[in-house]
N, C-alpha and C positions, 0 to 999 in steps of 0.2 A: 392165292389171295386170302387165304386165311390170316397168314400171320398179321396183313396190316389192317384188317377186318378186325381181331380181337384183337389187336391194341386199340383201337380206336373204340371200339363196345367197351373197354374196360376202362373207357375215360371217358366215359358217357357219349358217346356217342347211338346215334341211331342208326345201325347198319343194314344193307341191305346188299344184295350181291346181285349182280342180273346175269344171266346166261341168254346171252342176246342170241348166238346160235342157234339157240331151241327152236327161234321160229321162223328159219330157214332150213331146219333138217342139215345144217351145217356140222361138219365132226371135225374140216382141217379145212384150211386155206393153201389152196391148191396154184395160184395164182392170180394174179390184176383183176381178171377177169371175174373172178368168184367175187373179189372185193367189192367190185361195181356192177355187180350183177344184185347184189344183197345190201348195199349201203344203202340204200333208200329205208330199205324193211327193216334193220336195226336200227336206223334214226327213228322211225316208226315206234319202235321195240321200245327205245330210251325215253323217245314221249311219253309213251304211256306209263314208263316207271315211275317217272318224275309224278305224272300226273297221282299214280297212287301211292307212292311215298307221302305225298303231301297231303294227305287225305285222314295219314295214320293220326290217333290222338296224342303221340308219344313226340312224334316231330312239331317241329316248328320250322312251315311251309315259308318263312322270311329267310332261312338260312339251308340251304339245301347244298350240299358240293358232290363232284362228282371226281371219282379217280377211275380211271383208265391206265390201261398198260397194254402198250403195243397198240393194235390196229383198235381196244377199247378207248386208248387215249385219243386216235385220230376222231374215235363217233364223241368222246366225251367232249373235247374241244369243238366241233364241229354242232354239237347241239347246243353249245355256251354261246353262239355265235350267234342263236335263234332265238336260244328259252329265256326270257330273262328271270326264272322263276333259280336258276342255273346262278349260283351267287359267288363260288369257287370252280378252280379245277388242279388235281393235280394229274400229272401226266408223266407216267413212267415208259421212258424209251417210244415216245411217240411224234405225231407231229399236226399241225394243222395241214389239211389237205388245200393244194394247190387250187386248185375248186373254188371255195371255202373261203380263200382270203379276198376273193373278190364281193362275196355275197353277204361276210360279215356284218349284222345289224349291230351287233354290240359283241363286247367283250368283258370276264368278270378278270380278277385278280388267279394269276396262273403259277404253280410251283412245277417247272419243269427239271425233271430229273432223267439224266441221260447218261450212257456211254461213251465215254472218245471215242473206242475202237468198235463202237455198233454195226455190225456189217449188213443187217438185217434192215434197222432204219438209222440211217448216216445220221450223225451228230450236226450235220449241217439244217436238219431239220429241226433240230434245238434252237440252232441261230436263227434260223428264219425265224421262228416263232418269236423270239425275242427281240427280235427286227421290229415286227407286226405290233407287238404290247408296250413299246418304246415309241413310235411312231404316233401310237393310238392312246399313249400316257396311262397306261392302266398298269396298275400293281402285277409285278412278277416278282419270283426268285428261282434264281438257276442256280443247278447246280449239275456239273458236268463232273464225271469222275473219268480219271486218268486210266490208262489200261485196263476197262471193263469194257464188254461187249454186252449185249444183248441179252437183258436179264442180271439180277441182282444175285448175289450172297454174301454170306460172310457180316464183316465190317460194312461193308457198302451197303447191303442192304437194312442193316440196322440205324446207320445213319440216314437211309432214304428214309425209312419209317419214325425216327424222331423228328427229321426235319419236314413228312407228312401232319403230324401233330400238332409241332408250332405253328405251322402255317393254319391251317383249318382252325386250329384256337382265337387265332389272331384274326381272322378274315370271317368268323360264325358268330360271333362273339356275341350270344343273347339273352344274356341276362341268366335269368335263371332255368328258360328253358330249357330242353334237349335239343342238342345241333343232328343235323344229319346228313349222310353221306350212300348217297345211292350210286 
């Protein structure tokens, strides 16, 4: 997370990193179970970030986005669906939980970046999400790359991290504030 952390600091952004495990004594995802034993207390976790992200004098609490990757994209989508404080998301190899699409209050503007060959979380979790934000008329952009699996490098992930950029430029857009990204 560093790398798309310091691009995004060095284009002014406001960054913040959460280590939602901390407060579950979590170190690995061991299984379904773990996930939904602990989703409650990371949504929990991501509340309360948001809550003091927005708090800082350097942010501007109108433009707040959140990136996620893997099972952080499932809670970052998943809290967009609640917080309207939640203005973007981008979502690296993730998906919105099954759950979730029923109980949806709202949705922001979504950059979904995915694997074709994700064996970890199937690319069909891309579509469905883009099912959901097509359905529901809200701004997305996809972008599925051809023979990568789960997880970025290379070229791929430098174009994830530019096309992270425009999107959050384009969707934070506030004047002269600082945007921010929790």
């Amino acid at each position: 997370m560093a790398d798309p952390a310091s691009l995004l600091a060095e284009q002014g952004f406001a960054v913040y990193v959460l280590h939602y495990f901390d407060r579950t004594g979590t170190t690995e995802i061991d299984g379904l179970q773990t996930i939904f034993r602990h989703f409650p207390l990371w949504m929990k976790t991501l509340w309360d970030a948001v809550s003091f992200v927005a708090r800082q004098p350097q942010v501007d609490p109108e433009h707040i986005a959140l990136l996620g990757f893997s099972l952080g994209a499932y809670l970052a989508l998943s809290a967009s669906a609640i917080d309207s404080r939640i203005k973007a998301v981008v979502e690296f190899f993730g998906g919105m939980p099954k759950e979730m699409r029923f109980f949806a209050r709202r949705l922001c503007p979504v950059l979904i970046l995915h694997g074709e060959e994700d064996k970890t979380v199937p690319v069909e979790e891309a579509y469905h999400l883009q099912q959901m934000l097509e359905k529901k008329q809200i701004a997305y952009e996809i972008q599925i790359y051809p023979g990568v699996g789960h997880g970025f490098s290379g070229e791929t992930w430098r174009d994830a991290g530019l096309r992270t950029l425009a999107f959050l430029q384009k969707h934070l857009a506030s004047g002269n504030r600082d945007k921010t990204k929790a």
